[in-house]
FIZATOR-800843 format. One record per residue (C-alpha): residue in three letters; residue number from 1; x, y, z. Coordinates in steps of 0.25 Angstrom, whole numbers, plus 5000, padded with zeros to 4 digits. Layout:
PT; residu; num; px; py; pz
PT; ALA; NUM; X; Y; Z
...
//
This chain:
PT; residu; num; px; py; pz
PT; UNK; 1; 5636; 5089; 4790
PT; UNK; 2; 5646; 5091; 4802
PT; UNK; 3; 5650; 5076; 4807
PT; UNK; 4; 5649; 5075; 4824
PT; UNK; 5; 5663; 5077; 4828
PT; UNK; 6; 5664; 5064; 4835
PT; UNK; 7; 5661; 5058; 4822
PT; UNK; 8; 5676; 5066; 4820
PT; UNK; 9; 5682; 5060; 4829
PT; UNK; 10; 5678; 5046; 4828
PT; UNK; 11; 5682; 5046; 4815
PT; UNK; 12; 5694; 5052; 4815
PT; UNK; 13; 5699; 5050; 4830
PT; UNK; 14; 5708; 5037; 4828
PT; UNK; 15; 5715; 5044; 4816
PT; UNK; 16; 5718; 5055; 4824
PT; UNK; 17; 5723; 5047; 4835
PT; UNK; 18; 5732; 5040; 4827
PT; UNK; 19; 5738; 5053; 4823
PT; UNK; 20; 5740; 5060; 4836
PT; UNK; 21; 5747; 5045; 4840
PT; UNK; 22; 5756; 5048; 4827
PT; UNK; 23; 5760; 5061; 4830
PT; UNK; 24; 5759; 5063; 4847
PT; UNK; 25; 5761; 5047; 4851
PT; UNK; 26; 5750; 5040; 4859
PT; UNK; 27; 5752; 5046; 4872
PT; UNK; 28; 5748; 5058; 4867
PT; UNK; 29; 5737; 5055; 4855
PT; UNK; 30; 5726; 5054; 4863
PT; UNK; 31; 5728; 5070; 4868
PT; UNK; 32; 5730; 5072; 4853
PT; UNK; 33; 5720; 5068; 4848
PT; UNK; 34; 5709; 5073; 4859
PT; UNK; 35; 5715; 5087; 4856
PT; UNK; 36; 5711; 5084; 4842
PT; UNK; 37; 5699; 5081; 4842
PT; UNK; 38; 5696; 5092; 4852
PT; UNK; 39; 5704; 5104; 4843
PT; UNK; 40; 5694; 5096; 4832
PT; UNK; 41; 5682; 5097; 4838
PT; UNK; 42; 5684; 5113; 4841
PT; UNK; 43; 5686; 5115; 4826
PT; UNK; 44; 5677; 5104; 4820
PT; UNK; 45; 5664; 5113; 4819
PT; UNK; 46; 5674; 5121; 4809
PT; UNK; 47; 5679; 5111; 4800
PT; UNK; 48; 5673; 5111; 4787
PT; UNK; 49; 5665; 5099; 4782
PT; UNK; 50; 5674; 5097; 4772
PT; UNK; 51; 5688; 5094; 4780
PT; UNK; 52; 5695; 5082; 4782
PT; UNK; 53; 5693; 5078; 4796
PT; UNK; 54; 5703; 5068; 4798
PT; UNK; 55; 5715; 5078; 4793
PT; UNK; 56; 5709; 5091; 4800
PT; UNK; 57; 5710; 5081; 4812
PT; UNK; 58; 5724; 5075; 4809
PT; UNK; 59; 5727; 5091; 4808
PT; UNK; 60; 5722; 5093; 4822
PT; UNK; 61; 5729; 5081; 4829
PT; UNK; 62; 5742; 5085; 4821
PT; UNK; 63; 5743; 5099; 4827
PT; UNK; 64; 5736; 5092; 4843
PT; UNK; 65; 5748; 5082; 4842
PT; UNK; 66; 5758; 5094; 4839
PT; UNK; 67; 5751; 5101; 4852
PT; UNK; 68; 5753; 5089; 4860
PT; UNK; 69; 5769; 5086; 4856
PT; UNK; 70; 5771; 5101; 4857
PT; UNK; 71; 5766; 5101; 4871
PT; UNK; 72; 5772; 5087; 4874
PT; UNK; 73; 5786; 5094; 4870
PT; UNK; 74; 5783; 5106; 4882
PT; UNK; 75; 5779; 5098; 4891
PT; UNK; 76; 5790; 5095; 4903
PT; UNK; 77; 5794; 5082; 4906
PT; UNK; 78; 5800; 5082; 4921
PT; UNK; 79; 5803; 5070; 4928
PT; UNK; 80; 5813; 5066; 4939
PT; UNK; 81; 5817; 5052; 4933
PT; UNK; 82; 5814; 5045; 4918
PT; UNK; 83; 5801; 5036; 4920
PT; UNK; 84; 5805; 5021; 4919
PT; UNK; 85; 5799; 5017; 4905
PT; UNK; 86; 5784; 5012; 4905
PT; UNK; 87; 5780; 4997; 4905
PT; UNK; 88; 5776; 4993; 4892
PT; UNK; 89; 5764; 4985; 4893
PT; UNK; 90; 5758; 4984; 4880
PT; UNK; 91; 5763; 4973; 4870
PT; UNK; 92; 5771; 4973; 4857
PT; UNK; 93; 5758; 4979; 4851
PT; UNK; 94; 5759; 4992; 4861
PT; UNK; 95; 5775; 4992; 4860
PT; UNK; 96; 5773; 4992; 4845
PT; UNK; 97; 5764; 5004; 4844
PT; UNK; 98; 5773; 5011; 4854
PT; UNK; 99; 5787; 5011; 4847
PT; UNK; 100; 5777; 5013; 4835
PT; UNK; 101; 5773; 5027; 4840
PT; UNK; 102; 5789; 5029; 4845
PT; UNK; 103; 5792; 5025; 4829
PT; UNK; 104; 5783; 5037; 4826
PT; UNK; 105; 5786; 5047; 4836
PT; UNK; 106; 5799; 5046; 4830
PT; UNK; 107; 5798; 5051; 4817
PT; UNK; 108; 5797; 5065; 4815
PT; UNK; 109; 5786; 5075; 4818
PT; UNK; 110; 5783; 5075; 4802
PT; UNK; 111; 5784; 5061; 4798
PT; UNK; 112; 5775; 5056; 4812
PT; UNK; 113; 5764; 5066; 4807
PT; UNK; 114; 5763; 5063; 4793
PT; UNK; 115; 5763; 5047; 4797
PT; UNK; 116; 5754; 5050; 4808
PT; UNK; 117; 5744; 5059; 4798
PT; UNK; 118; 5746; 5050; 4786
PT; UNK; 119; 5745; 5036; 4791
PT; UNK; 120; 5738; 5037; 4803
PT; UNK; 121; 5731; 5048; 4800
PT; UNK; 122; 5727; 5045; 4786
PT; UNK; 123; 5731; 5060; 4780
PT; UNK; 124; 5736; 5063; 4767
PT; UNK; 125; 5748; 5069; 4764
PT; UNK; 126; 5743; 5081; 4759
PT; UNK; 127; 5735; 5084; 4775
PT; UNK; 128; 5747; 5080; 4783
PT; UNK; 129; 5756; 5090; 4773
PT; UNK; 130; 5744; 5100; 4779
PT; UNK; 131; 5745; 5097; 4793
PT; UNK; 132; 5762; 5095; 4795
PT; UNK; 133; 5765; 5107; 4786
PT; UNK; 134; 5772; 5102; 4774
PT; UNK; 135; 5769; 5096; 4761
PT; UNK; 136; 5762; 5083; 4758
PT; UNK; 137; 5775; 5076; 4752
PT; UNK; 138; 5781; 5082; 4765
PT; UNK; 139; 5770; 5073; 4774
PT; UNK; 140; 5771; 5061; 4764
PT; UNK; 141; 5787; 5061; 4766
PT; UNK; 142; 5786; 5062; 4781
PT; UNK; 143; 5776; 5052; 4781
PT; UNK; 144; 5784; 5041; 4773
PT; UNK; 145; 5797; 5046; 4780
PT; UNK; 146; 5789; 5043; 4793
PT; UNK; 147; 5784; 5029; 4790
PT; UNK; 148; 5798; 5027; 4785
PT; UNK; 149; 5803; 5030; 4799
PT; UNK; 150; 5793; 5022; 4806
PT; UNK; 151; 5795; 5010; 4797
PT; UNK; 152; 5810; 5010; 4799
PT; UNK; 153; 5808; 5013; 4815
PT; UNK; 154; 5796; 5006; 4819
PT; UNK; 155; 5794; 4993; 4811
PT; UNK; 156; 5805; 4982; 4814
PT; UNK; 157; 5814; 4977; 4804
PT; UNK; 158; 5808; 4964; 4803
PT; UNK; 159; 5795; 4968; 4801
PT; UNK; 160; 5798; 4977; 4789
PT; UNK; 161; 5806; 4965; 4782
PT; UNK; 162; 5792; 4958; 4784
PT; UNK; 163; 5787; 4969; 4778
PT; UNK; 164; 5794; 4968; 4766
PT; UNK; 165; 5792; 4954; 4762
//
């Protein structure tokens, strides 16, 4: 029996979102993620009853998000004067999840994939080796190399010496 697709997507929306924020950043997530579901819904009737959603999801959002910077890379960006930088009005909470998100734009395009499918996305190694194009050690280097990254960037000294003890 064929599940309703909005089953689909309440299931498997949050994960997905968490992806397209990985891999594209929160300003453009949302758009991410409504292309993949709508790419999904078109080829839904399709799928075989025997597939695993989540990854043929995370495979849809992965190629959606690799529109989005594509297109985002084309796009001019014209302006007379540099903007004044934005207010921040959200707390230390906010400010944490945005030099978070900074931390992970930074790594490269491999390493933020393979973190974004394997600890947001709850992939194997072996599914995200399918969907970047390499092997499965090559995904589980980039995503160790990747949290390394984010470890030594992100997290203060202090905190990782509380870590420790």
């Amino acid at each position: 029996m064929v599940r309703p697709f909005e089953q689909i997507v309440s299931e498997h929306g949050p994960v997905v979102l968490r992806v397209c924020r990985a891999v594209v950043g929160p300003v453009d997530a949302e758009d991410a993620w409504s292309e993949t579901f709508l790419a999904a819904l078109r080829a839904y009737p399709e799928l075989p009853a025997d597939a695993n959603v989540e990854a043929w999801l995370v495979t849809i959002a992965h190629r959606k998000a690799i529109d989005l910077i594509r297109a985002r890379a084309r796009r001019p960006v014209a302006v007379a004067e540099p903007p004044e930088p934005a207010a921040r009005t959200g707390g230390a909470e906010q400010t944490d999840a945005a030099e978070l998100w900074q931390a992970l734009r930074a790594l490269p395009d491999k390493q933020r994939a393979s973190v974004a499918y394997h600890y947001l996305g709850g992939l194997p190694y072996r599914e995200i080796a399918s969907i970047t194009g390499g092997s499965e050690d090559a995904a589980r280097r980039a995503a160790a190399d990747g949290i390394k990254k984010l470890r030594a960037s992100y997290l203060p000294a202090k905190d990782i010496e509380g870590a420790r003890r």
